[in-house]
N, C-alpha and C positions, 0 to 999 in steps of 0.2 A: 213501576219505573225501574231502569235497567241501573245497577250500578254506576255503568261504567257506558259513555256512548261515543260513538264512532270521531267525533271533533276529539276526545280525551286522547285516542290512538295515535294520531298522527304524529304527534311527539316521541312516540315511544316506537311505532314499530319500524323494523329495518328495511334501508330503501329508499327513506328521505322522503315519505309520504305527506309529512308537513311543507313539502316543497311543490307540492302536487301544482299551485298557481305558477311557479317559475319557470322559468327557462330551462335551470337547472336539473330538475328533475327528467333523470335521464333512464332510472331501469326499475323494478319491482322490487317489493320484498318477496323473499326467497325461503327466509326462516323468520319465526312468527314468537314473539313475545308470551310472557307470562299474561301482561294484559290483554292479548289477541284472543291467549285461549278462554279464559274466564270470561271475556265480551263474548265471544261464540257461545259457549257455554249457555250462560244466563237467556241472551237472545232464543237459543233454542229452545230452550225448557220454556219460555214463556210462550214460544209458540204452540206446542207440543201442550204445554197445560190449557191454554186459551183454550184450542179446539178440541180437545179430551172435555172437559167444562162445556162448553156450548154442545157440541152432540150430544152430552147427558141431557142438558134443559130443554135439547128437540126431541130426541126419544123417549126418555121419560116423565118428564114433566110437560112437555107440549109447551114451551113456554117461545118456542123459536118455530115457526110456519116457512113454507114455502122450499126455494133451494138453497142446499147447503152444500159446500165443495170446502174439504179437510185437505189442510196443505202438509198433511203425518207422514212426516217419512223423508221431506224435500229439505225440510229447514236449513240444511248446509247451503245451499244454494243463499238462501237471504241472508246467510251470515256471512260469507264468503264476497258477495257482490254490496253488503253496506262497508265492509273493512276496505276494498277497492275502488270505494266513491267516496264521493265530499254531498253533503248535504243539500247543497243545488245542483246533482244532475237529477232530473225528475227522473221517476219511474213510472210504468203506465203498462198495464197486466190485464190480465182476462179474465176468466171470474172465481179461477182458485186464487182469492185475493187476500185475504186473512193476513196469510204470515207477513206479507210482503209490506201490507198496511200497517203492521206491529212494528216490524225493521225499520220503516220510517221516520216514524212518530207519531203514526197516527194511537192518539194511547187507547190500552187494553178497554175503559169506560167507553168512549168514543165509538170503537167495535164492538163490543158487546149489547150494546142499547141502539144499535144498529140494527143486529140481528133480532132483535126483540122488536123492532119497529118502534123506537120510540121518537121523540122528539131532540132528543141529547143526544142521535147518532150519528156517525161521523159525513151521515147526506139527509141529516133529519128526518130519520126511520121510513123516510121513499125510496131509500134503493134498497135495501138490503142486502143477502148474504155477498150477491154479485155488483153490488155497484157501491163500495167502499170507496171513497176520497180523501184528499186529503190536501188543500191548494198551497195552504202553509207550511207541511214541508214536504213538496214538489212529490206529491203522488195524487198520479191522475187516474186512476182507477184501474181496477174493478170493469170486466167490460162484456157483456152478455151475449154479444155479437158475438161466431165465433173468426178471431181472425181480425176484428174491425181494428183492434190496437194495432197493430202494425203502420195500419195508414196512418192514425192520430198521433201514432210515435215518433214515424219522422216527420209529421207536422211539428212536431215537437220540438223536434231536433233542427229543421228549418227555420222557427223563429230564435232558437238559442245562438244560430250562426246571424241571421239578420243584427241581431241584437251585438251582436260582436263578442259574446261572451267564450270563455275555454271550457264551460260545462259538457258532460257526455249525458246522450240519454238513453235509457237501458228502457227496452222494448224488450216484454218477456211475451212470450206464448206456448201453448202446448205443441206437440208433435201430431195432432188433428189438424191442428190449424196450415198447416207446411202444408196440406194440398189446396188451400184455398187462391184463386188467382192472384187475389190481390196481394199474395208477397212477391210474386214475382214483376209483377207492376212495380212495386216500391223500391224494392233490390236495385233495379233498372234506375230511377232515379236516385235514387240514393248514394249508389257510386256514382253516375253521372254529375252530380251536384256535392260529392265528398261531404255528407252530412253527418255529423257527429252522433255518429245514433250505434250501442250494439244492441244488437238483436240476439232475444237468448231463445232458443228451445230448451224450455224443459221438457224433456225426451222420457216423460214414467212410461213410455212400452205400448199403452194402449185405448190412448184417447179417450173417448166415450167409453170404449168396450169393445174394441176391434186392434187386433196386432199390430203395429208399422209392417209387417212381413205381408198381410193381408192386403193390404190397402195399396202399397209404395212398392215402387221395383228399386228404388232409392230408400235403400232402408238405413241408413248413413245420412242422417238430412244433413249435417254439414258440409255435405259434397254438393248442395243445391247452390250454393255460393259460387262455385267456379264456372258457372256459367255467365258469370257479370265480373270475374275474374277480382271478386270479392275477398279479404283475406278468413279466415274460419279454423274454428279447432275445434274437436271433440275431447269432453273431459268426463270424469267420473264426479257425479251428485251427489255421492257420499262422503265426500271429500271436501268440508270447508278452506282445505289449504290449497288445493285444485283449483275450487272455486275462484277462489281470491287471487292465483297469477294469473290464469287466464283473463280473468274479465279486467285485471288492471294493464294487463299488455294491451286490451282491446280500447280500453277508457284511452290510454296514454296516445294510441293513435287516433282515436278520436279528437282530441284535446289538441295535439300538431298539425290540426287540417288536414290527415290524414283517408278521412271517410269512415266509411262502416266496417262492421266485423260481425262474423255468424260466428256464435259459439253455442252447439250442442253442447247441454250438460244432461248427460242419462241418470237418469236418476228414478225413484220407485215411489209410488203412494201406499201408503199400508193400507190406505181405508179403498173403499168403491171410488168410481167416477162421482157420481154425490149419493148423500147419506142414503136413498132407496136401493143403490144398486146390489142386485145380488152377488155380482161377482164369480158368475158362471164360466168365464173365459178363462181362468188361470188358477192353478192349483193353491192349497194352502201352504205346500211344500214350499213353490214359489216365494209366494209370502214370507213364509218364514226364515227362507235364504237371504233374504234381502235386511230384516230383521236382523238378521246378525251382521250386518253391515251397518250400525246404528249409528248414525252420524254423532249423536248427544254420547252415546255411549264410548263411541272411540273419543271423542276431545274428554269425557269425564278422565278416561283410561290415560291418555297423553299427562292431563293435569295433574292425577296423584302419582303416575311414575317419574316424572319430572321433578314435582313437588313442589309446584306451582300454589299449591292450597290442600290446606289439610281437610278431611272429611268434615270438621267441624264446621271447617270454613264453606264447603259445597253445603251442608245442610244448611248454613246461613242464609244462602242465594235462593236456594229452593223453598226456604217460607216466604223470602221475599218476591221470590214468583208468585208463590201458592196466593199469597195475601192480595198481590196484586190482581188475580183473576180473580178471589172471592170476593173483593172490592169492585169488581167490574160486574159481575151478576149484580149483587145490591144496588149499584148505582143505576141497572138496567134495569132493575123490579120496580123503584123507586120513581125513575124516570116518568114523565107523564106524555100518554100520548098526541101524538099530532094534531094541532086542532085542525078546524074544517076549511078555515081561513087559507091554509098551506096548499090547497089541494091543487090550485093552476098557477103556484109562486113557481121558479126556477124551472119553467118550460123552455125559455129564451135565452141566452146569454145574455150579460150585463154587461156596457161597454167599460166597464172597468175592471173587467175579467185583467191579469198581469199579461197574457200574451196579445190584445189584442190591438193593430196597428192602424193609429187613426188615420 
């Protein structure tokens, strides 16, 4: 469990983020708290441990089957975009789902004894690595299709406006997914029907295993926006403080009936497209360039030159991370698997699913 979570910030960070519901809430934070960076902080190191932890228990221990997609390397992006939201905009992702389900609340046991396939996971060890939920606090997954969250996104975003609600909802996907038709179908309605929905590319370079240079004569996917005369910005993923004005200028126009917003955030995975990939397409060198752009490491770097927390107090966090992913394995080993009874439950929706209208 995180110290410190995103309802604790509003209060504190600058901007008037606690006013996010009013009227008055008129511009962004610009410059970032002592409590901003230590919530970054912690959030990342738990993601970053999570899936360091779960890859070993797939590699070595075989204890984790099937696919696995490591969100190592992105994590500024989910700390950047949970400090620019409030708790009810859903989020709804593709199947590098992990960090994003952690950022939530979906907690570290929940994921982990997912991946394990157990009965305690956070979709009752039926979806696994790719189909993490989470309906309680508004993550909708995890999605295997690739591309298909887009369209469920601004479904998403359509019944939040029905509903007369001022929530945004953040529709992430890869830079693979930008050629599939169905964004452009949605784009299309989406401004047409000014739907509170932003749309994020995370833009790591190479989809599956092929270059955006390869594939796109648009290699700038946030210029696919201006053809629905869409508003869009390209930002740097290494960047939690990037992260976080851009997608709350985007939220804040969402939230005024404003419409949608494409924001490319470029950003790098350290690991393969999933745990088999060999990684033939791009040097180590690369790698390693990108590595020293370490999101975890530049917010540690901010917080001891600032002097936001002493060393003693970072090593505090980090057993409190470490404890909580060692608590998450036990609680996954521990867990019992799915009985047989489960095997045709939740094929259907349940007409008391929270969006659906009688």
């Amino acid at each position: 469990m995180l110290g410190l979570r995103p309802t604790d910030l509003w209060s504190v960070l600058p901007g008037g983020l606690a006013n996010a519901k009013t009227s008055n809430f008129q511009k962004v934070a610009t410059k970032f708290s002592k409590e901003t960076y230590l919530y970054w902080y912690e959030l990342m190191q738990l993601i970053r441990q999570f899936e360091l932890m779960a890859e070993e228990k797939y590699k070595m221990d075989g204890k984790i089957r099937g696919f696995f997609h490591a969100y190592v390397g992105q994590e500024a992006i989910a700390a950047g975009c949970m400090t620019a939201t409030r708790p009810d905009d859903p989020f709804i992702t593709a199947y590098r789902d992990h960090g994003l389900a952690l950022s939530k609340g979906v907690s570290a046991n929940a994921c982990m004894a997912e991946l394990y396939g157990k009965a305690t996971g956070a979709a009752k060890g039926k979806g696994g690595s790719m189909h993490f939920f989470g309906v309680d606090v508004k993550f909708f997954g995890g999605h295997g299709i690739v591309g298909a969250q887009i369209g469920t996104g601004a479904g998403l975003a359509f019944a939040e406006k029905y509903k007369g609600t001022d929530n945004a909802v953040l529709t992430f996907f890869g830079d693979g997914a930008a050629r599939q038709g169905m964004l452009h179908e949605i784009f299309n309605l989406a401004m047409l029907w000014k739907l509170p929905v932003v749309f994020i590319c995370e833009n790591n370079h190479y989809a599956m295993g092929t270059s955006v240079e390869r594939t796109s004569n648009v290699v700038d996917i946030y210029k696919l926006a201006d053809a629905y005369e869409m508003p869009a910005d390209s930002i740097d993923g290494m960047s939690p403080e990037g992260v976080h004005e851009s997608i709350a200028r985007a939220v804040k126009r969402a939230r005024e009936g404003a419409g949608p917003t494409l924001v490319e955030i470029k950003t790098y995975r350290y690991k393969g497209h999933s745990i088999s990939d060999p990684q033939k397409y791009r040097t180590k060198e690369e790698v390693e360039e990108y590595k020293a752009k370490d999101p975890i490491q530049t917010v540690l770097s901010t917080i001891l030159t600032k002097k936001f927390a002493t060393q003693e107090e970072i090593d505090v966090i980090n057993k409190r991370v470490n404890d909580t992913v060692a608590e998450a394995v036990k609680f996954a080993e521990e867990s019992p698997w799915p009985d047989d009874s489960e095997l045709l439950k939740d094929v259907y929706m349940d007409k008391n699913y929270p969006f659906i209208i009688d």
